[in-house]
N, C-alpha and C positions, 0 to 999 in steps of 0.2 A: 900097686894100683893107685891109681890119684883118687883123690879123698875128695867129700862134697857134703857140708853141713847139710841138715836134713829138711831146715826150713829153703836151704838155696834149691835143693833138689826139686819141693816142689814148686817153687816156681819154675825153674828148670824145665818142670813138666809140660805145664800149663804154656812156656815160649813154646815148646816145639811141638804144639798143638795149633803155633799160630796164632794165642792171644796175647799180645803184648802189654797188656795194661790191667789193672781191679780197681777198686772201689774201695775205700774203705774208711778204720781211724784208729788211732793208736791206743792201745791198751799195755801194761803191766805185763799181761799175761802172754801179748804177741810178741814182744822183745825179740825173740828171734828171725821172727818171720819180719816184720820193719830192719833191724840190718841186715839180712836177706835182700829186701827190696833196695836196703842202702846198695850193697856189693853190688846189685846188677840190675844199676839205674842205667846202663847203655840199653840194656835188654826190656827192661819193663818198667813201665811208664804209671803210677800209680795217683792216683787222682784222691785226692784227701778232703772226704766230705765232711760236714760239719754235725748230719747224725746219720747212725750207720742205717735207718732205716732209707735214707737218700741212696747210700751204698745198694743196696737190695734191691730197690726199686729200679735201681739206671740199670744194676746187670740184667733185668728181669726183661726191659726197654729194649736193650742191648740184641738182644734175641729179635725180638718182633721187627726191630728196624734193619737189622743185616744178614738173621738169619745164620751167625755167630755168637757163641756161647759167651755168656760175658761170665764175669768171678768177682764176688765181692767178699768181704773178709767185716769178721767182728770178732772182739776180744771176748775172754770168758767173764759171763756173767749179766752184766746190764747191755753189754755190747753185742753179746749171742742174742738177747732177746729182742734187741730193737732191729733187729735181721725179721722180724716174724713176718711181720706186715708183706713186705717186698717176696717172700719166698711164698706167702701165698696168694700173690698175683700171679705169679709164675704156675703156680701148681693150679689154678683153677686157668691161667689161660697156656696151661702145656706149654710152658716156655722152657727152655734146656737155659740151667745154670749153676753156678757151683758157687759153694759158700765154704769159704776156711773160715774155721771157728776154733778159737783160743782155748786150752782145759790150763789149767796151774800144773805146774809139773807133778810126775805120776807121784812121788813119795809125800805128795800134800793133797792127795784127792782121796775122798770119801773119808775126811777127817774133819769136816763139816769146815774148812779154809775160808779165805777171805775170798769173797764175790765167786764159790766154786758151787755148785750145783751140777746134779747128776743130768749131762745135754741128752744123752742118746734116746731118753724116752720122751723128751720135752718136741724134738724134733722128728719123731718115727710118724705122725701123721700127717705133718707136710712134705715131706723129701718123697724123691722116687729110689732115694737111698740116703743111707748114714749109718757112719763107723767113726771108732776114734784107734787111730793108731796104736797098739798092743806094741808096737817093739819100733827102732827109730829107722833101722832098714825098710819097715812096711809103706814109710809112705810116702814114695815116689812111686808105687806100685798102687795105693791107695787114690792116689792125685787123679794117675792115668785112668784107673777103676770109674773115678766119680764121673770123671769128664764122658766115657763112654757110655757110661748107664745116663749122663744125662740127656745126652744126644738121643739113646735109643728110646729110652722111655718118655722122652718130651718134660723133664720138670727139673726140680731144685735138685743136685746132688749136694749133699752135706760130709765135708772131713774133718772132725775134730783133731785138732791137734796139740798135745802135751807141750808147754813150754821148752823141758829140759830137751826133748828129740827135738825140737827146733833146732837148737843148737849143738847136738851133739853131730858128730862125724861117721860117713857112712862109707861103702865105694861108688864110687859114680861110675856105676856101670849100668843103666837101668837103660834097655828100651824102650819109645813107648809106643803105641800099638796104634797113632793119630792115623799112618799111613788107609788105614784099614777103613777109614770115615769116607760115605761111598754116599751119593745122592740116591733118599729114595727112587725106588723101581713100583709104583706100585702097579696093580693089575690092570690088566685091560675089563672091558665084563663079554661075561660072555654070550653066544648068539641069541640062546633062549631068551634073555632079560632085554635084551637090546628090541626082539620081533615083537616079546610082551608089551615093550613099553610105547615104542612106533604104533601098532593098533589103539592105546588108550588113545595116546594123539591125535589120532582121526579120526577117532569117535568122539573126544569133547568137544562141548560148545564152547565155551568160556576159560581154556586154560592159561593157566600163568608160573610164570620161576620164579620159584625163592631159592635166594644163594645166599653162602657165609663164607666166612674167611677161609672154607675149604675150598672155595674156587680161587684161589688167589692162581695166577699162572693161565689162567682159563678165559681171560677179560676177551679175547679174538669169537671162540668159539661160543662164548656165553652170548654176544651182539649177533653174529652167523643165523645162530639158535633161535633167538628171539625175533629177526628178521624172518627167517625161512617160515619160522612156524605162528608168525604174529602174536608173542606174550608178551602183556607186559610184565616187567621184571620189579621185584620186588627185594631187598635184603635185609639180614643183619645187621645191625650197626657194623659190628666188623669189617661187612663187609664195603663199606663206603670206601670209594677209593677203586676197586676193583676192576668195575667198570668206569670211564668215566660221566662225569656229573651231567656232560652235554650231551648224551646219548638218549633221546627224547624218550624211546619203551622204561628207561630204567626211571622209574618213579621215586625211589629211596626207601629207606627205612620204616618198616612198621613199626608200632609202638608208639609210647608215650612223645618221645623225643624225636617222633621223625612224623615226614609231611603230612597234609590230610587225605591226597589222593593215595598212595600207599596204602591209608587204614581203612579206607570206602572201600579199595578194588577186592582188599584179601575177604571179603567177608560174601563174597559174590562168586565166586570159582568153582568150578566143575572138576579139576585136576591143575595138581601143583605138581609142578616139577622140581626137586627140592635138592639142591646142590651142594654138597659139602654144612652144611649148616646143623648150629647144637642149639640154639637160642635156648634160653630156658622159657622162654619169656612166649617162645610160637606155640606150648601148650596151647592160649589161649585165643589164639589166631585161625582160621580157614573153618569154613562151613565142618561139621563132624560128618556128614554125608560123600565130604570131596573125595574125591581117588589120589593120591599119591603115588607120584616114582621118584624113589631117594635113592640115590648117587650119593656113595661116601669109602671112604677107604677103610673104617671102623665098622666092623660090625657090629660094638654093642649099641651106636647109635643108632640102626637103622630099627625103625618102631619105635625110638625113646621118645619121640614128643608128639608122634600124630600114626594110627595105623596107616600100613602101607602096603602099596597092592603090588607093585615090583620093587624088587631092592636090587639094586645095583651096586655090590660089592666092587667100587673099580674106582680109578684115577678122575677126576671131573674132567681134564683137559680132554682123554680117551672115551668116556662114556657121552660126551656130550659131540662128541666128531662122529662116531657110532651113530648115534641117534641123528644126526645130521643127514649122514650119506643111505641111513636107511629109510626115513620118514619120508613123506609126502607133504610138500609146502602147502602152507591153509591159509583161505581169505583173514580177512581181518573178519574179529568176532565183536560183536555188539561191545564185550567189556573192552577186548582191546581199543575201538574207538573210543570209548566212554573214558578209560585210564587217559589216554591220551591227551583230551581233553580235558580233562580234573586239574591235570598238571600243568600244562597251558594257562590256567586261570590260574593255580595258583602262583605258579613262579613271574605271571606277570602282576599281580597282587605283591608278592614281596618286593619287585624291583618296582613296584611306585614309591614302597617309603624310604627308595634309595638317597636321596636329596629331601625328604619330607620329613623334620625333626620331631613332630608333635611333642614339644616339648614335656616332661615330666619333671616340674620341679630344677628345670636347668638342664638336666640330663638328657642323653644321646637315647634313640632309639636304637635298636639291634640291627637291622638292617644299613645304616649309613656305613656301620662300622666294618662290617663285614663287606659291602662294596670295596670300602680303602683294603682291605685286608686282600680280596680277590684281586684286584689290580695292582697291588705293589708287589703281591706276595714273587719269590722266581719262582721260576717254571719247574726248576728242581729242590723245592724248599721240602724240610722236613717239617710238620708239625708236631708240638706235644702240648696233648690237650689232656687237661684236669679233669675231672671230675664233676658233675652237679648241670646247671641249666647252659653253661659250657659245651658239653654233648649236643645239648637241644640245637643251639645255637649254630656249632659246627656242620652235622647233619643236613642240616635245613638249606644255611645260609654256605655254605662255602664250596665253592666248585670247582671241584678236585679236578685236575690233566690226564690222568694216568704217570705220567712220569714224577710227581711229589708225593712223599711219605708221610704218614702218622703214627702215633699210636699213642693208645690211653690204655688203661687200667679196665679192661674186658668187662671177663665174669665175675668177676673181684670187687670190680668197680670201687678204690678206694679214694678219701678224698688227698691233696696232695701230691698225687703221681707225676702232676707236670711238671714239676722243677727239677726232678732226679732225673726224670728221663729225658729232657734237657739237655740235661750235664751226658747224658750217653749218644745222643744227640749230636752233640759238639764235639763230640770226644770222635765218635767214630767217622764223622762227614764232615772233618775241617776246614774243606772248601767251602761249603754250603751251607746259605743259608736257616738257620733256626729260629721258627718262632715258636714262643713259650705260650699258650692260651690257656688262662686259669680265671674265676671266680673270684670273688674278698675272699670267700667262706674257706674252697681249696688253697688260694697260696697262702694263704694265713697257714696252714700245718706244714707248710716244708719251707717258708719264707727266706730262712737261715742258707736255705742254698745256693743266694746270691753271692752269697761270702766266695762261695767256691767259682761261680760261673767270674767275678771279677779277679779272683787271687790268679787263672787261666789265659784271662782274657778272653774270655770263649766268647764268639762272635751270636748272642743267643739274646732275641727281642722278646720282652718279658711283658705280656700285655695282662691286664687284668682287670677283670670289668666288676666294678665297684657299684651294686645294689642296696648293700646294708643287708641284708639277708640272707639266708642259705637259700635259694628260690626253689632247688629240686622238691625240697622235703616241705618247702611252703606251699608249694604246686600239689601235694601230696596230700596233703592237709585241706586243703581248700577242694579239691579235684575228689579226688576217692574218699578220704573219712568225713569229709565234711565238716570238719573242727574248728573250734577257733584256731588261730596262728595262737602255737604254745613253741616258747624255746629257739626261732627260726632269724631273730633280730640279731645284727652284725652291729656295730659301733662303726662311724663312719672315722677312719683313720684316712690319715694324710700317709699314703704309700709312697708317695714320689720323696716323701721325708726318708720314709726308713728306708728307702734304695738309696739316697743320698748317702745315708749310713752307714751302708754297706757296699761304697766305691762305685757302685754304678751312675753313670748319669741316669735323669729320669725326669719327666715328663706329666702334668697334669692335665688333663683334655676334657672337655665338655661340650665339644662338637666333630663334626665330620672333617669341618678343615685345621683343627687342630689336631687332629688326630694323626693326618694326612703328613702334615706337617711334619711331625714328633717320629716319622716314620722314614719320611724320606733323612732325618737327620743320623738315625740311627746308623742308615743304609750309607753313610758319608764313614763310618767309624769303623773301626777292628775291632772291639771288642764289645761289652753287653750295654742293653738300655732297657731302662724300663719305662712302662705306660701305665698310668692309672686313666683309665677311661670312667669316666662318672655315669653310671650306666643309667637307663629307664628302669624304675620299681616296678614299673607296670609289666606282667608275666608274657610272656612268649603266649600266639595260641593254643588252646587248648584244647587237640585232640580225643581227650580223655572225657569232654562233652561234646563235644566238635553238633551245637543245637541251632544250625543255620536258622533252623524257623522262631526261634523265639527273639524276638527284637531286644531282648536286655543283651544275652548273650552277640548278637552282634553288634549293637552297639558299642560295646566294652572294648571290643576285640577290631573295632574299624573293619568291620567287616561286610559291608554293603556289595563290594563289588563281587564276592564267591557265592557261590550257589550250593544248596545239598546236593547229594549224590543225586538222588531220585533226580536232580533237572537231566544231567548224561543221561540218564539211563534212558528216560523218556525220549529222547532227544533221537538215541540211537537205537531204542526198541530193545531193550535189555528188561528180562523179567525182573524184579525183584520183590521180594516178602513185602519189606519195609519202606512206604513210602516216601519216608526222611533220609533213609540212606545215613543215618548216624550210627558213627564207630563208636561211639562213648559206652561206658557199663557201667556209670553211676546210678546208683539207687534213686536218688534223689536229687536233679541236675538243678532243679529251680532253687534247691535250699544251697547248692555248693555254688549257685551265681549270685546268692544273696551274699553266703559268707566272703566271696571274693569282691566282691563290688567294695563291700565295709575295710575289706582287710587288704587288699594288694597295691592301691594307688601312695599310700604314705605310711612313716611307720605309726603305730600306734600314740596316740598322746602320750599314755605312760607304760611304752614302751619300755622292759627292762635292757640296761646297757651291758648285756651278757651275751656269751658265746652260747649255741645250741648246745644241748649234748644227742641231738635227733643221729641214728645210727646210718655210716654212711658204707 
């Protein structure tokens, strides 16, 4: 019978499951599995990152953006650990992925050896599984194992693997079981929850949708929905993208980082319609009085973040067609005119400081930039967006087609994620367009994986919007605890240097037609560029006060032309509690526009020239 080392085998595996390439970096302890990957470089295409936590993070990417299992690999010891980060963005945003991990051969383990540590308990609370190979037959059999529980159970599968059984020789006879990989089927719901949910319908006055990334596939029937039954729609971050951005009901994102009309409407509702969505964050969201019907395919969500009066165990595409062909079309409700018009002011608000610099210190406002970014962007561009006031940014300002992709770092929310997922990015849609959107704060932690995007060529626009601060966690500071700015101060580096350094051309911008510029040059090229954009110090608005009536606060915020909620509501005859119509839940708004006024327009005179250590 023909013979097949043990490290070839599992790669072997992993090809005829269809993925052709991993992540990763060379270790002592992988020697096997690296000539492995030597032998069957026709076969698997291996992308050599420069730390393995980049490795982790792109397979983790890898998933969200194809909806294929990506594999990253680290050697034993310092190499397993810097895997941690990336496998628990995967486990907190249910991403299917598999992590070969390096042990020192079996006759030097648990003899306290060089860089060997006992992996299987270190990694038992992020994996949806982990083993380490007991004999060298086991594991092509182990490979196939990981790959299937990753799929089924939605997270990191983890195979430690013994040096010596890399390299020793097995039969290559193993099948593996890929065939068997079948697109979810989930439920339909059934009549009773469907007649339940249809009567709430026409008995509310004021209802509205919240969706999450579990409506993704549902973008037709989720606008149907919201048409027939007049809501406006509200989501997750996640779920940005979904529907598209030019779909006037859908208002965006609740929350910190997303619009003002979205955080007025949720606090005003009679019943939500609550689509596929985990937010942790919608705890603190919708009247405690509203009625809910939640549509999810999980049942331990349904009740996790708000009680609910129908649960709809079933698919969102099916339960939202259900409720379609059953319900009764309803006029427009006072909130739905009111959302509609919240949104109207504000998205004509943001596209006035589309050509309008107000300069800060030299620096671009956030809106110029994002115009270039909307209009150059193609039609089929993937985004990867970092972490921090990035999100804010994206959310607000960027408007997504339905046909281009994203993805960031979820419930995890780590900082650096856009550079790895970049690299998966490029790796997997080599035709197409990639742009990189990160922060000082976030690509400063994964910087290094320029090295990789140039050693490729990978056709991957690396922008970076350069404030000198971490602004999420200074927005946090300022916004909710009301503190001084502690620890939040970036050093202002010359980025287009250190992309010089690291092979990429690159670009320093300080306005909209520079920017413009440095964009369309990139779009002349094959391979990667970068942008340092000199951003505004001055913070995004701030929802998290959002005090239209007090003149400091709108002053601050250029904000003359918007209105509080209470002017819609009046407008349209919408009851409400609050005459101000303000989403914010600061204790103390007048002392956090004091501490902001003092602390966001420049940095401190004696500013320390130190990185945060604020948790991200």
């Amino acid at each position: 019978m023909a013979k097949i080392k043990g490290a070839n085998a599992v790669l072997d595996v992993m090809n005829k499951w269809g993925i052709d390439h991993l992540y990763g970096l060379p270790g002592g302890s992988f020697d096997s599995t690296m000539n492995a990957i030597y032998e069957m470089q026709d076969t698997v295409k291996y992308i050599e990152v420069r730390h393995e936590e980049a490795a982790a993070l792109a397979a983790s990417a890898e998933y969200k953006l194809t909806g294929k299992l990506g594999v990253c690999m680290g050697s034993a010891g310092p190499g397993a650990v810097h895997l941690m980060n990336g496998l628990y963005d995967a486990k907190y945003d249910k991403t299917p992925m598999v992590a070969l991990i390096a042990n020192v051969p079996t006759p030097r383990q648990d003899i306290n050896f060089f860089q060997a540590f006992d992996e299987m308990p270190w990694f038992r609370d992020v994996a949806v599984w982990v083993h380490q190979a007991k004999t060298k037959e086991a594991l092509p059999v182990l490979m196939d194992t990981a790959i299937r529980t990753a799929y089924a159970k939605k997270g990191p599968a983890i195979l430690i693997i013994p040096k010596d059984f890399g390299w020793q020789e097995i039969d290559d006879n193993y099948r593996v079981s890929a065939n068997n990989l079948s697109a979810d089927n989930y439920a339909a719901p059934t009549k009773e929850s469907v007649e339940a949910a249809a009567a709430l319908i026409k008995e509310a006055k004021n209802p509205v949708v919240y969706f999450g990334l579990g409506a993704s596939g549902a973008a037709e029937e989720l606008k149907e929905f919201s048409d027939k039954f007049k809501m406006p729609m509200m989501s997750s971050y996640l779920g940005k993208g979904i529907v598209e951005d030019s779909f006037k009901p859908y208002l965006g994102t609740i929350g910190r980082i997303g619009a003002k009309a979205p955080n007025e409407v949720q606090g005003h509702t009679d019943l939500v319609v609550w689509v596929g969505n985990n937010s942790p964050f919608s705890v603190l969201w919708f009247p405690k009085n509203a009625k809910v019907i939640q549509i999810d395919v999980d049942p331990e969500k349904l009740g996790k973040r708000h009680s609910v009066d129908v649960a709809m165990k079933a698919d969102a595409k099916k339960a939202l067609r259900a409720l379609i062909d059953a319900g009764e079309a309803r006029e427009e409700s006072p909130l739905y005119k009111a959302a509609l018009a919240d949104r109207e002011e504000w998205d004509a608000w943001l596209a006035s400081f589309a050509d309008d610099h107000l300069k800060d210190e030299g620096r671009v406002r956030q809106e110029p930039i994002w115009d270039v970014i909307n209009k150059e962007a193609a039609d089929d561009v993937v985004f990867s967006i970092d972490v921090g006031n990035v999100n804010m940014d994206h959310v607000r300002l960027l408007n997504m087609n339905g046909k281009q992709r994203w993805t960031t770092s979820g419930l995890y929310a780590t900082m650096g994620y856009g550079s790895p997922a970049a690299l998966a990015a490029a790796t997997a849609y080599p035709g197409r367009e990639v742009w990189h959107l990160a922060g000082d704060g976030g690509f400063a932690m994964m910087s290094e994986e320029l090295l990789t995007m140039a050693r490729y060529n990978m056709h991957v626009l690396t922008v970076v919007f350069t404030n000198e601060t971490l602004g999420y966690i200074e927005a946090e500071q300022r916004d909710e605890s009301n503190q001084p700015l502690s620890g939040v101060i970036l050093p202002d580096n010359d980025w287009a240097k250190v992309a010089e350094g690291m092979n990429v051309k690159a670009f320093t911008v300080h306005d909209k037609a520079e920017f413009e510029a440095a964009v369309k040059e990139w779009k002349k090229m094959d391979g990667p560029a970068f942008i340092d954009v000199k951003y505004t110090k001055h913070m995004a608005y701030s929802t998290e006060l959002n005090t239209l009536d007090d003149p400091e606060f709108v002053k601050y915020y250029h904000a003359e032309a918007l209105h509080p909620f209470s002017y819609f509501a009046d407008k349209f005859g919408l009851e409400i509690d609050a005459a101000s119509g303000a989403s914010g839940h600061s204790e103390d708004k007048e002392e956090a526009l004091k501490v902001q006024a003092v602390s966001s327009a420049s940095k401190p005179e004696n500013a320390p020239d130190t990185t945060s250590g604020a948790s991200h």
